[in-house]
DSSP file (Angstrom, degrees, kcal/mol; ACC not computed):
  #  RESIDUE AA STRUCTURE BP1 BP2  ACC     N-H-->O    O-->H-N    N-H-->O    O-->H-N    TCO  KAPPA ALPHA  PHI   PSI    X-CA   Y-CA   Z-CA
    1    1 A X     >        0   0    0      0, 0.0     4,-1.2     0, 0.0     5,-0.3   0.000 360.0 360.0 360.0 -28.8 -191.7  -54.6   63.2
    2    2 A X  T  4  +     0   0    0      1,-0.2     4,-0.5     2,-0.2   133,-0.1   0.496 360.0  59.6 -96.4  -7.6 -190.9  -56.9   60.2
    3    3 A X  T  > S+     0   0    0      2,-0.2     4,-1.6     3,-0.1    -1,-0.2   0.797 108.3  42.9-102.1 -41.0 -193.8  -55.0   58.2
    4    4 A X  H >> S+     0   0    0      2,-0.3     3,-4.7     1,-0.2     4,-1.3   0.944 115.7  50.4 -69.4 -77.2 -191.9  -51.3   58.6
    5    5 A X  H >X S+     0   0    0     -4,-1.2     4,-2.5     1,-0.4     3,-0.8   0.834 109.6  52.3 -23.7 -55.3 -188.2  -53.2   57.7
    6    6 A X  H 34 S+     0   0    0     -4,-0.5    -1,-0.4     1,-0.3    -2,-0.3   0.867 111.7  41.2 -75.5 -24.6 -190.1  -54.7   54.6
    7    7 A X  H X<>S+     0   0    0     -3,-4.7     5,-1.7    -4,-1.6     3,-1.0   0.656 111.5  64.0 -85.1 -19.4 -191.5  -50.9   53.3
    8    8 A X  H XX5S+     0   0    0     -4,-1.3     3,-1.8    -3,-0.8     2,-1.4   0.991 110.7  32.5 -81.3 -55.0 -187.8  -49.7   54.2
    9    9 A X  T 3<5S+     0   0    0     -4,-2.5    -1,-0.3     1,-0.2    -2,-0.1  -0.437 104.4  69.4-102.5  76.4 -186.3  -51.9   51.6
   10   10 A X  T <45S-     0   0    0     -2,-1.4    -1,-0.2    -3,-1.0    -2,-0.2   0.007 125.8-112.1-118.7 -20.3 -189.4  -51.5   49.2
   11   11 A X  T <45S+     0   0    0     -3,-1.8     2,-0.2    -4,-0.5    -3,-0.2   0.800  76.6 138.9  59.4  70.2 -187.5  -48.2   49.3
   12   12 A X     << -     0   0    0     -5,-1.7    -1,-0.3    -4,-1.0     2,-0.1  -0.699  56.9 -77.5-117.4 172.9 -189.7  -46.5   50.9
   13   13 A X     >  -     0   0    0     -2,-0.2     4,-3.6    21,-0.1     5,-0.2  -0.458  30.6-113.5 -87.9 160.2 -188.2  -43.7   54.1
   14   14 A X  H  > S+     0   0    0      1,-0.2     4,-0.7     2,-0.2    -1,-0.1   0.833 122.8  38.9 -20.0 -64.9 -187.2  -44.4   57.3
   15   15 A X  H >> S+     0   0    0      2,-0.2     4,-1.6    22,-0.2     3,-1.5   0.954 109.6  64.8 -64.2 -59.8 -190.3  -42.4   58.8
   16   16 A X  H >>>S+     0   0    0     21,-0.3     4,-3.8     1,-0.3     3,-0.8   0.990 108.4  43.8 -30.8 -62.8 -192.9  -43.9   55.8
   17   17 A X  H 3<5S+     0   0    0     -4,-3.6     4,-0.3     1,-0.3    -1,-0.3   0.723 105.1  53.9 -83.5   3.4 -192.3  -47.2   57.2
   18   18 A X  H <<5S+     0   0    0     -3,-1.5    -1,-0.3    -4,-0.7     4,-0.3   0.796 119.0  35.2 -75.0 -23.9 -192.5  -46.7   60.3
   19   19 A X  H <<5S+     0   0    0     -4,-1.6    -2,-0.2    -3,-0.8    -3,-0.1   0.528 109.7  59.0 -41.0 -56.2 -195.8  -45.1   59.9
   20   20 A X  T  <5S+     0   0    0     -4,-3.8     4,-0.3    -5,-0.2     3,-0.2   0.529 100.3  60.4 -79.7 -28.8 -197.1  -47.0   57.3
   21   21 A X  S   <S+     0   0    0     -5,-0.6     3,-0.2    -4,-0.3    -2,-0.2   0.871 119.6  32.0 -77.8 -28.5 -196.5  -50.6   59.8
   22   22 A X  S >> S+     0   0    0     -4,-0.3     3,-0.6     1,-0.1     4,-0.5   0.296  87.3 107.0-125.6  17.6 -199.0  -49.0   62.2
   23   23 A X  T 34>S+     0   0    0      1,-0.2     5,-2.7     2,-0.2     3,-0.2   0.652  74.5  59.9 -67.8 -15.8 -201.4  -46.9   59.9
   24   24 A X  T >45S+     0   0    0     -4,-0.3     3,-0.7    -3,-0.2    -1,-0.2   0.768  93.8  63.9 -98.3  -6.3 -204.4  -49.2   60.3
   25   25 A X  T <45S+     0   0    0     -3,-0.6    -1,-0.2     1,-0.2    -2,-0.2   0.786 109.7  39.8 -53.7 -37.3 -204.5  -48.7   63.9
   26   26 A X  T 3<5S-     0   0    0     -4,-0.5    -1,-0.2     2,-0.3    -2,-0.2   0.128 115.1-111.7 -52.1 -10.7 -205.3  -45.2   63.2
   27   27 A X  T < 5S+     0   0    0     -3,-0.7     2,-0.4     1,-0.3    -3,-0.2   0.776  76.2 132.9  53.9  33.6 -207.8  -45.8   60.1
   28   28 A X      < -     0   0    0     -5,-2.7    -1,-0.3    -6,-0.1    -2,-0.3  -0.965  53.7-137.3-112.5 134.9 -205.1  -44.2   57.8
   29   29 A X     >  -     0   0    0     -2,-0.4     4,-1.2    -3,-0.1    -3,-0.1  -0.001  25.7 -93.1 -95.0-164.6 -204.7  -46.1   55.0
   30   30 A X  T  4 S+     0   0    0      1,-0.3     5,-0.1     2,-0.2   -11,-0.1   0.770 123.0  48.0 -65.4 -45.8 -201.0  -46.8   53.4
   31   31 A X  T >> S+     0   0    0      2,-0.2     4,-1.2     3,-0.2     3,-0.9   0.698 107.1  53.9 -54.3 -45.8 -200.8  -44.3   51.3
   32   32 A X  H >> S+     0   0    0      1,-0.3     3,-5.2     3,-0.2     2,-3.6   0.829 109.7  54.9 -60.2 -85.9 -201.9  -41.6   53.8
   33   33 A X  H 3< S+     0   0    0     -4,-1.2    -1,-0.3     1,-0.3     4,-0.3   0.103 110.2  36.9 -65.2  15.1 -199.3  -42.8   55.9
   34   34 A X  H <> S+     0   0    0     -2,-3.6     4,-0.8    -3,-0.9    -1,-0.3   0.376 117.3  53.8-131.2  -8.8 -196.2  -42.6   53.6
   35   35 A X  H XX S+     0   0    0     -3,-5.2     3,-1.7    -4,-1.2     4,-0.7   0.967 112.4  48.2 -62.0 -51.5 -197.7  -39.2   52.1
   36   36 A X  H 3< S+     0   0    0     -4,-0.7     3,-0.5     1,-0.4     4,-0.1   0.900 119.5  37.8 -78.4 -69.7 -197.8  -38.4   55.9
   37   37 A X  H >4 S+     0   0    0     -4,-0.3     3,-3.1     1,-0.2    -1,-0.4   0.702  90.3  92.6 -54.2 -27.6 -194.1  -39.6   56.3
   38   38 A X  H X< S+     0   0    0     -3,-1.7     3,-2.8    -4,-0.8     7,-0.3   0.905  84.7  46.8 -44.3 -62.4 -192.3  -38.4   53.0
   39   39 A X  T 3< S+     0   0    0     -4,-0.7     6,-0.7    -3,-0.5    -1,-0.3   0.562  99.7  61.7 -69.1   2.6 -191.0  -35.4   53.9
   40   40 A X  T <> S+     0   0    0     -3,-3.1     4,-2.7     4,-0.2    -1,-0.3   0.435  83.2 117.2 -94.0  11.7 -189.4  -36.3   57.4
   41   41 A X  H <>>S+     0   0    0     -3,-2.8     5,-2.7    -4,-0.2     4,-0.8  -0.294  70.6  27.5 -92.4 171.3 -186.9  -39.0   55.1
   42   42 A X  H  45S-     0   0    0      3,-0.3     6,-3.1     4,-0.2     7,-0.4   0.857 147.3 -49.7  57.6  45.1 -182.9  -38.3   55.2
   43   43 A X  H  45S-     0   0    0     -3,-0.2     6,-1.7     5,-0.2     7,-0.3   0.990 122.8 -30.6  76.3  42.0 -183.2  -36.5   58.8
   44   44 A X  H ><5S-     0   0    0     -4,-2.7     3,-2.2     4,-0.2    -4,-0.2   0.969 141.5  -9.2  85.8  84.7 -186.1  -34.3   57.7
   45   45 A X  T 3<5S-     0   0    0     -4,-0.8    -3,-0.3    -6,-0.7    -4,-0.1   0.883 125.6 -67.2  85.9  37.4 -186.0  -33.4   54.1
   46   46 A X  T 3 <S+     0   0    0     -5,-2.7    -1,-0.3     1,-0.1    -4,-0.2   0.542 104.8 123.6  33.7  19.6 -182.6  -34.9   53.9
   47   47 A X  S <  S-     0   0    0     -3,-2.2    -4,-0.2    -6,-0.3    -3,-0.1   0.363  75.9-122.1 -91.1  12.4 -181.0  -32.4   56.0
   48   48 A X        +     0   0    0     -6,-3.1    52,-0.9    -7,-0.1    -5,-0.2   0.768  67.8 133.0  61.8  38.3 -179.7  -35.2   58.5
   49   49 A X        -     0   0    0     -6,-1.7    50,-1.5    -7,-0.4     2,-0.6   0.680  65.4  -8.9 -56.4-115.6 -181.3  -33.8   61.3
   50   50 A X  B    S-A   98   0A   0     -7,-0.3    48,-0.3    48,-0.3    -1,-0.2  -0.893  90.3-107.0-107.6 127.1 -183.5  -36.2   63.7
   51   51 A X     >  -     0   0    0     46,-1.4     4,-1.5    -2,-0.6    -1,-0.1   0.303  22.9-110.3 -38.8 176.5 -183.6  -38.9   62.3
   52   52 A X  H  > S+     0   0    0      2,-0.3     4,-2.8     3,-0.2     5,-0.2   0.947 110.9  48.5-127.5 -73.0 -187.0  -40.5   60.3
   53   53 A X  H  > S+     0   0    0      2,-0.3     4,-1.3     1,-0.2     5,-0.1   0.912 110.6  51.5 -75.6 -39.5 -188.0  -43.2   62.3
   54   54 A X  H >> S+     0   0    0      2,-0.2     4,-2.0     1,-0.2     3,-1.8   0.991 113.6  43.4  -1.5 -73.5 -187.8  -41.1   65.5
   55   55 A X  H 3X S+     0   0    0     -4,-1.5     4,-1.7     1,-0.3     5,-0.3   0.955 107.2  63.6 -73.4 -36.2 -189.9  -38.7   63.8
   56   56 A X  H 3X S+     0   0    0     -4,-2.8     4,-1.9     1,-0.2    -1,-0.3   0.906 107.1  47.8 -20.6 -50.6 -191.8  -42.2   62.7
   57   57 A X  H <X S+     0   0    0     -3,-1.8     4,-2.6    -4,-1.3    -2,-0.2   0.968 104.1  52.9 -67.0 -59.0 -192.3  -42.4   66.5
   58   58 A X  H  X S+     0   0    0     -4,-2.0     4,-1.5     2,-0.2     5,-0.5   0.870 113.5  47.7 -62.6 -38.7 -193.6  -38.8   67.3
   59   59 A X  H >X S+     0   0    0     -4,-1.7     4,-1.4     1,-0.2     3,-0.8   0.827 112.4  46.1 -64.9 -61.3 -196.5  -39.2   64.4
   60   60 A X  H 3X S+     0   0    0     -4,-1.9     4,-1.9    -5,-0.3     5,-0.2   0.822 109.8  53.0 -86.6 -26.0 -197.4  -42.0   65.4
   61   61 A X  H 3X>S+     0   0    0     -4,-2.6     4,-4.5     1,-0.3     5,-1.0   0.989 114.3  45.1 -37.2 -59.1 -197.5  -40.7   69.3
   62   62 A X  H <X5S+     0   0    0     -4,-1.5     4,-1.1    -3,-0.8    -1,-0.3   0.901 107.7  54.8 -68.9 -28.3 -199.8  -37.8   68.4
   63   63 A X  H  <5S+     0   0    0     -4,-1.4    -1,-0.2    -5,-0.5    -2,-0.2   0.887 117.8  39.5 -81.2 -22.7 -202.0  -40.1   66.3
   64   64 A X  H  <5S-     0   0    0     -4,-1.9    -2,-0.2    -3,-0.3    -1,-0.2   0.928 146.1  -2.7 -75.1 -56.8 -202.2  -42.3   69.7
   65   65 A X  H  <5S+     0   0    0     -4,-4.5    -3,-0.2    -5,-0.2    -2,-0.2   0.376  81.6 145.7-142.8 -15.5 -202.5  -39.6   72.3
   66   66 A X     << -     0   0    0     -4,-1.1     2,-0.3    -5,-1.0    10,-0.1   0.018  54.1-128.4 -27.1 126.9 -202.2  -36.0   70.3
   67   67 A X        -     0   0    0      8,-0.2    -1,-0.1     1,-0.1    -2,-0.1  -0.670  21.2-159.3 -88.4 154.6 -204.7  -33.9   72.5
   68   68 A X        +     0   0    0     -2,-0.3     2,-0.4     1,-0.0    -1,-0.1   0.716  65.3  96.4-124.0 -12.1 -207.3  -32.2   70.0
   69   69 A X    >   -     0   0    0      1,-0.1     3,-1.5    -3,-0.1    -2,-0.0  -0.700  67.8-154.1 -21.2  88.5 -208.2  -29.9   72.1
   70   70 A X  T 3  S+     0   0    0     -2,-0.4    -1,-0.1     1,-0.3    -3,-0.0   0.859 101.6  37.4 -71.3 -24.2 -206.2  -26.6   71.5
   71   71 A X  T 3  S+     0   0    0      1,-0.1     2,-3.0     2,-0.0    -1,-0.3   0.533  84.8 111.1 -96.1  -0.3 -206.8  -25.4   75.5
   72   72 A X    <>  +     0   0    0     -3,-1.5     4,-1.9     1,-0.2     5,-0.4  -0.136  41.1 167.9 -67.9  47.3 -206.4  -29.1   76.6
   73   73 A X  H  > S+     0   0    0     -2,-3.0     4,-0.9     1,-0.2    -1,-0.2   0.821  74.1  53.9 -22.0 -50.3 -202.5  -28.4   78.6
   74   74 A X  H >> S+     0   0    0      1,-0.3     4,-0.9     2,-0.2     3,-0.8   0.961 106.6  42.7 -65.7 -51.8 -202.8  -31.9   80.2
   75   75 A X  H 3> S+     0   0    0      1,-0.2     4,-0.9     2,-0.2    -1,-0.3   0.680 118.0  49.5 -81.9   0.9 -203.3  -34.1   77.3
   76   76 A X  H 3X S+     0   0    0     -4,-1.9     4,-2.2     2,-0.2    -1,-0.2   0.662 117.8  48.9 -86.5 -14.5 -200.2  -31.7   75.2
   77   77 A X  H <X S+     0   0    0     -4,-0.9     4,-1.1    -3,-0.8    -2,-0.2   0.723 111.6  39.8 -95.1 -12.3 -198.5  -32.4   78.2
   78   78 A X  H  X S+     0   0    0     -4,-0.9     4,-1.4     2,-0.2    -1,-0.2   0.674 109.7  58.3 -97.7 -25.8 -199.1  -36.0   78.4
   79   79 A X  H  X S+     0   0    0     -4,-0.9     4,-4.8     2,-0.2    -2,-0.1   0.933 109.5  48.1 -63.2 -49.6 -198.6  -36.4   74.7
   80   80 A X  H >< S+     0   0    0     -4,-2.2     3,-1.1     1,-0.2     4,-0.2   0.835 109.5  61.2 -34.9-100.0 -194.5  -34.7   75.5
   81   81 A X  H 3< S+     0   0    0     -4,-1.1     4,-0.2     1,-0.3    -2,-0.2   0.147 107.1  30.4  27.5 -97.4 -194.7  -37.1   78.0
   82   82 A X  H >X S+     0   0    0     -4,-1.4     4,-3.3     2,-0.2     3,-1.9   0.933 119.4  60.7 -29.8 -73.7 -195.0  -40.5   75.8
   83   83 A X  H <X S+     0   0    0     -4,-4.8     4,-1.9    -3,-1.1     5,-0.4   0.913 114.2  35.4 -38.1 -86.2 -192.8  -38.4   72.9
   84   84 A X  H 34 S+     0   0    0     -4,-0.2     4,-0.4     1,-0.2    -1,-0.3   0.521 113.4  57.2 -47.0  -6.4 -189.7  -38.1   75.6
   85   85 A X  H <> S+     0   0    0     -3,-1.9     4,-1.5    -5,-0.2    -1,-0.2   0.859 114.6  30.5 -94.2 -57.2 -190.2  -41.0   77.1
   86   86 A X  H  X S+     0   0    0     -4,-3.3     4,-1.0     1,-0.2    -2,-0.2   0.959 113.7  59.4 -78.7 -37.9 -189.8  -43.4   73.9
   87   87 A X  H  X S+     0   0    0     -4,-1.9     4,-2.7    -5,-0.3     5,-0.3   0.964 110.9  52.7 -62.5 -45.4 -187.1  -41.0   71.7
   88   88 A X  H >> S+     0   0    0     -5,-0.4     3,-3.7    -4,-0.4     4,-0.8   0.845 105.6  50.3 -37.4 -96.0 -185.0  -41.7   75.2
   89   89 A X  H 3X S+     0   0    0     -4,-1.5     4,-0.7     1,-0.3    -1,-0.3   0.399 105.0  46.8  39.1-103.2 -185.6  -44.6   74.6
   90   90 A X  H 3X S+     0   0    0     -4,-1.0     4,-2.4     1,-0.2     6,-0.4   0.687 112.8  61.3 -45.6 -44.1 -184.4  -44.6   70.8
   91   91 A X  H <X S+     0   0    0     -3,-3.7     4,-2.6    -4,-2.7     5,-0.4   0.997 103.7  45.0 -58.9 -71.2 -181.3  -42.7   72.4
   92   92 A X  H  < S+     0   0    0     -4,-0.8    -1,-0.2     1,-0.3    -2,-0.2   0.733 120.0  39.3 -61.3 -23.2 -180.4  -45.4   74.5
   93   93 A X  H  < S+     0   0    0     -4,-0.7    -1,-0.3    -5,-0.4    -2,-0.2   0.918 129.8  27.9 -76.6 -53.5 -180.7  -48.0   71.7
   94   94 A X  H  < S-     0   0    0     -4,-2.4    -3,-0.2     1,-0.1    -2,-0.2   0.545  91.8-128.5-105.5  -2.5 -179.3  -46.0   68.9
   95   95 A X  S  < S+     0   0    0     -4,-2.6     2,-0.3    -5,-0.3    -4,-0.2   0.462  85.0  33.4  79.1   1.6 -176.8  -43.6   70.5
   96   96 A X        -     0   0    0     -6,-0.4    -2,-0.1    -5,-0.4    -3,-0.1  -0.973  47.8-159.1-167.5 158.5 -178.5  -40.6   68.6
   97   97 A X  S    S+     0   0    0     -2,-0.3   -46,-1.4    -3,-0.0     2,-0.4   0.075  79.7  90.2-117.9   5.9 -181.7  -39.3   67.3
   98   98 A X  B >> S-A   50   0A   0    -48,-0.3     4,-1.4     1,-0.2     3,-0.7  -0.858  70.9-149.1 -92.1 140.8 -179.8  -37.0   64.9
   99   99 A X  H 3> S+     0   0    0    -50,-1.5     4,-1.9    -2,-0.4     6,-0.2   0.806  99.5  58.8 -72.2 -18.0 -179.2  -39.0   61.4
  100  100 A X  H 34 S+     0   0    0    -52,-0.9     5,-0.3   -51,-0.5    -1,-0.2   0.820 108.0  49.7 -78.1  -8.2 -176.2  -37.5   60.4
  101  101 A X  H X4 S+     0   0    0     -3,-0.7     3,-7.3   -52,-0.2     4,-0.2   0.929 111.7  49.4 -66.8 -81.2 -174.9  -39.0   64.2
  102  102 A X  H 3< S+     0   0    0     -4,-1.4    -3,-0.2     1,-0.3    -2,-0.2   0.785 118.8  38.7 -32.7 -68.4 -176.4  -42.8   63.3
  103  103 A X  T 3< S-     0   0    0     -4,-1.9    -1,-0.3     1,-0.2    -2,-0.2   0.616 109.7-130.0 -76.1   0.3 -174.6  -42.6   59.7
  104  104 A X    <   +     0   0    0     -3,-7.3    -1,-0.2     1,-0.3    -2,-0.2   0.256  44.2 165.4  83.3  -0.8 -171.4  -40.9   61.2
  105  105 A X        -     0   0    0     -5,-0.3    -1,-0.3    -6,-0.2     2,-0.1  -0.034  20.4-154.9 -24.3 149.2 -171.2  -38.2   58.8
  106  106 A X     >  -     0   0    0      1,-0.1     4,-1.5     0, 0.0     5,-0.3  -0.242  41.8 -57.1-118.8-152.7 -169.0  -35.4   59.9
  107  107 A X  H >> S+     0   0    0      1,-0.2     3,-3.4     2,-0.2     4,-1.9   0.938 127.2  39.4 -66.9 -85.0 -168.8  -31.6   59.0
  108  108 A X  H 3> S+     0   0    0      1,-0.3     4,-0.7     2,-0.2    -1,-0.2   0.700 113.2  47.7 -61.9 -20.0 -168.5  -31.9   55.2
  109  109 A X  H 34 S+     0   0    0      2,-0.2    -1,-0.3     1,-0.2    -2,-0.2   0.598 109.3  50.9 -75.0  -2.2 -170.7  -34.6   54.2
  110  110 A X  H X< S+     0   0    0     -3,-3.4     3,-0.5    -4,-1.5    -2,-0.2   0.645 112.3  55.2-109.4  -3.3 -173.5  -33.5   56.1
  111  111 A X  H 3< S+     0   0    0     -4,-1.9    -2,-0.2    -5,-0.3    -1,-0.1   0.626 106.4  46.5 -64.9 -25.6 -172.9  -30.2   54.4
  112  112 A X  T 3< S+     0   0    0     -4,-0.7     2,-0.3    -5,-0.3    -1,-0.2   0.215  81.2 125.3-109.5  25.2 -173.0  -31.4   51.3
  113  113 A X    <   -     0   0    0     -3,-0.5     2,-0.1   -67,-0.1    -3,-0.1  -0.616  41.7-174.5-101.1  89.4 -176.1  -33.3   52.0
  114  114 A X        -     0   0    0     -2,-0.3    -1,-0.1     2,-0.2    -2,-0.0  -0.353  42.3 -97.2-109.6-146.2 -178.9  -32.3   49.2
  115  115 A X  S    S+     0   0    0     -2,-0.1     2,-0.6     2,-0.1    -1,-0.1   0.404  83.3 117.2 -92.9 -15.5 -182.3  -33.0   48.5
  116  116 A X        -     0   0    0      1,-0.1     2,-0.3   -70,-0.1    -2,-0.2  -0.484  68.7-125.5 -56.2 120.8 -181.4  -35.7   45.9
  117  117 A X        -     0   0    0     -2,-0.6    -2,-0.1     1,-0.1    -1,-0.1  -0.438  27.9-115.7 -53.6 111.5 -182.7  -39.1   47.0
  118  118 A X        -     0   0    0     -2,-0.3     2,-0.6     1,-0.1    -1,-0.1  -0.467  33.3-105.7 -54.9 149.6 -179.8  -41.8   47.1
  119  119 A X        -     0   0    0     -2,-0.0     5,-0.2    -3,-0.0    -1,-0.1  -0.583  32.8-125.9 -69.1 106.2 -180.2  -44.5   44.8
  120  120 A X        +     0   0    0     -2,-0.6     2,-0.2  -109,-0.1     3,-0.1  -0.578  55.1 138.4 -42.0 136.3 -181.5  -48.2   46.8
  121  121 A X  S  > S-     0   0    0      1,-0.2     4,-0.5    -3,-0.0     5,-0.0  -0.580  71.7 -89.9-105.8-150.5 -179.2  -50.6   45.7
  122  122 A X  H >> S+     0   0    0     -2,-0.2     4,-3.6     2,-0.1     3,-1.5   0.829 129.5  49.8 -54.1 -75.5 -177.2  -53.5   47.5
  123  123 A X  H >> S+     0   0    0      1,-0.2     3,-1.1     2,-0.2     4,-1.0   0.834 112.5  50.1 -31.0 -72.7 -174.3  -51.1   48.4
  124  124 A X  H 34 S+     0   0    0      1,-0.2    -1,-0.2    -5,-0.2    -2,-0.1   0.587 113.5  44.1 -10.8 -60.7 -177.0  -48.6   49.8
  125  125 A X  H << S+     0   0    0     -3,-1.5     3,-0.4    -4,-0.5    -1,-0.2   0.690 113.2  50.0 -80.2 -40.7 -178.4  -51.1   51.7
  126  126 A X  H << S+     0   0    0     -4,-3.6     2,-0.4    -3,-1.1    -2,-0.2   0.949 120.3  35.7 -43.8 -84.5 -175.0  -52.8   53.2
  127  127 A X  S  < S+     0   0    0     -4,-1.0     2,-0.3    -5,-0.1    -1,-0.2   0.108 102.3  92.1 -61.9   7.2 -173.7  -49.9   54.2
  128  128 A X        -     0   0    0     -3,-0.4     3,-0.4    -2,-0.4    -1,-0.0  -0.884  50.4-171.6-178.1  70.9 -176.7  -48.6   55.1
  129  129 A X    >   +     0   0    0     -2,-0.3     3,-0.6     1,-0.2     4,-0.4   0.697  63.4 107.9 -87.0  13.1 -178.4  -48.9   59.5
  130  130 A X  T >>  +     0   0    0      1,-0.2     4,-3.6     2,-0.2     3,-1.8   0.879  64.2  51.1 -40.6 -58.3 -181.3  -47.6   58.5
  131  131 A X  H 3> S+     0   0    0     -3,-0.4     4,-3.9     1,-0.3  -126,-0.2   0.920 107.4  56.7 -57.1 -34.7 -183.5  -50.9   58.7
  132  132 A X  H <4 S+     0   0    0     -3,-0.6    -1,-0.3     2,-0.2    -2,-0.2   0.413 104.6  51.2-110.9  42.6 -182.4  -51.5   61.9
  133  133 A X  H <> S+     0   0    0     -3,-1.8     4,-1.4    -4,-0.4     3,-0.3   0.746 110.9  46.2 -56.7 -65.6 -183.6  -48.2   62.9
  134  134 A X  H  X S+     0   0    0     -4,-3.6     4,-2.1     2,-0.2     3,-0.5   0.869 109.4  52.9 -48.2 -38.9 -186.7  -48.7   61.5
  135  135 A X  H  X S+     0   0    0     -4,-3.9     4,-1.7    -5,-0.4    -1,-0.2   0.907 116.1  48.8 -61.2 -35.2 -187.0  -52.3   63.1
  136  136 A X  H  > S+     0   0    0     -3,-0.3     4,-1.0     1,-0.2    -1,-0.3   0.767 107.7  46.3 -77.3 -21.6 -186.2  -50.3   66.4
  137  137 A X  H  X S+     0   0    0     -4,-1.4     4,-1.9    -3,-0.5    -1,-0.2   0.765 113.5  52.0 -90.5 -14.4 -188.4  -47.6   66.3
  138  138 A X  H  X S+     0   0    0     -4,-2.1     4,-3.2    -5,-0.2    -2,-0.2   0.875 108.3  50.0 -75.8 -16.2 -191.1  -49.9   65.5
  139  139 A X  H  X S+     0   0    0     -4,-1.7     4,-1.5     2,-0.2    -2,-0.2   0.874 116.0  45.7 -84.0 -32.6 -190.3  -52.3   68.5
  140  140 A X  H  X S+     0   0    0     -4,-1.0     4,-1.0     2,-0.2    -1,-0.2   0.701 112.1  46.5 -42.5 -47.0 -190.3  -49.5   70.6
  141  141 A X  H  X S+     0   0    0     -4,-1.9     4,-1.1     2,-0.2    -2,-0.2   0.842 114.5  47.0 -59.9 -60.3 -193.2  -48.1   69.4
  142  142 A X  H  X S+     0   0    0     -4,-3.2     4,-2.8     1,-0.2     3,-0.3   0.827 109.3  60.5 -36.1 -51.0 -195.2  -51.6   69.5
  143  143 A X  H  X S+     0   0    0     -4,-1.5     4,-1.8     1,-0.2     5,-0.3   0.867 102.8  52.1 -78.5 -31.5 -193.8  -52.1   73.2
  144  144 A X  H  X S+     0   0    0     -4,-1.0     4,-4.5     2,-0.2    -1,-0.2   0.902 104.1  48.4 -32.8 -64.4 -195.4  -49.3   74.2
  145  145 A X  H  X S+     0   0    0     -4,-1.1     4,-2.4    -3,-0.3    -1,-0.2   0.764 105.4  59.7 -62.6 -38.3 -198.6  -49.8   73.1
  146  146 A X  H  X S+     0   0    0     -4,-2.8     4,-0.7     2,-0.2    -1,-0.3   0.920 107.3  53.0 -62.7 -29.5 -198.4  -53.4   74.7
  147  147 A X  H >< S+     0   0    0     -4,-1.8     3,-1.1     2,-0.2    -2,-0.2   0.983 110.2  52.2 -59.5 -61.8 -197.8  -51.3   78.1
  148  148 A X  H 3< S+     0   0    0     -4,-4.5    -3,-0.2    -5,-0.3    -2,-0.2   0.872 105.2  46.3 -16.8 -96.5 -200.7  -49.5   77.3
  149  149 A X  H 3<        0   0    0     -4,-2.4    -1,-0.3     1,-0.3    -2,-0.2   0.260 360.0 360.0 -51.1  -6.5 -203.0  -51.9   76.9
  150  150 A X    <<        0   0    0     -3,-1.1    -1,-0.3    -4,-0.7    -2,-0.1   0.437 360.0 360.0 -72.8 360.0 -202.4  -54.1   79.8
């Protein structure tokens, strides 16, 4: 959990680090795993949609349990499964999975929302709940896998 938090203020995205904290579990190396993540950061491209560590959570689901099988129903259905079970989850903790909810934008800021990257700074970071988002989808994510494995 403390590994994702530490790539979120490396300034790396929401989704990257969550990704990136569990990528050698997968044999994907760091790099894969924040190529793999870029594009979900600011709510999906920055269009404040579902948030980036959420969508942190669903890669990393399918990378766990993604059936690979294209006729395999059970294991796409067991993969949903996993996916709804921990973004609930993330709901109950974080009161949304949408970003523009978590960061309380309303109608015209999330309209005026572009593909420019905000700058990291202090302010950013203050004002900012992103890290513990990430910390949460990775403890979620983590607790899972301890479920598992028992």
């Amino acid at each position: 959990m403390a590994r994702a938090v530490d790539y979120f203020m490396e300034g790396f995205g929401c989704c990257q680090s969550v990704v990136a904290a569990f990528s050698d579990l997968y044999g994907i190396d760091e790099e894969q795993a924040k190529r793999i993540g870029a594009g979900f950061g600011g709510g999906v491209g920055r269009l404040r949609m579902m948030c980036g560590a959420v969508s942190g959570i669903v890669i990393l689901v399918g990378l766990d349990c993604g059936q690979t099988d294209g006729d395999d129903r059970d294991g796409k259905s067991a993969c949903y499964q996993v996916v709804q079970q921990l973004l609930a989850r993330s709901e109950a903790e974080n009161g949304s999975l949408i970003c523009a909810e978590i960061l309380g934008l309303k109608g015209h800021e999330k309209a005026q929302s572009s593909y420019i990257a905000s700058p990291r700074t202090a302010e950013y970071y203050k004002k900012r709940p992103c890290a513990a988002k990430v910390e949460s989808a990775a403890r979620i994510f983590a607790d899972y896998l301890k479920a598992k494995n028992q």
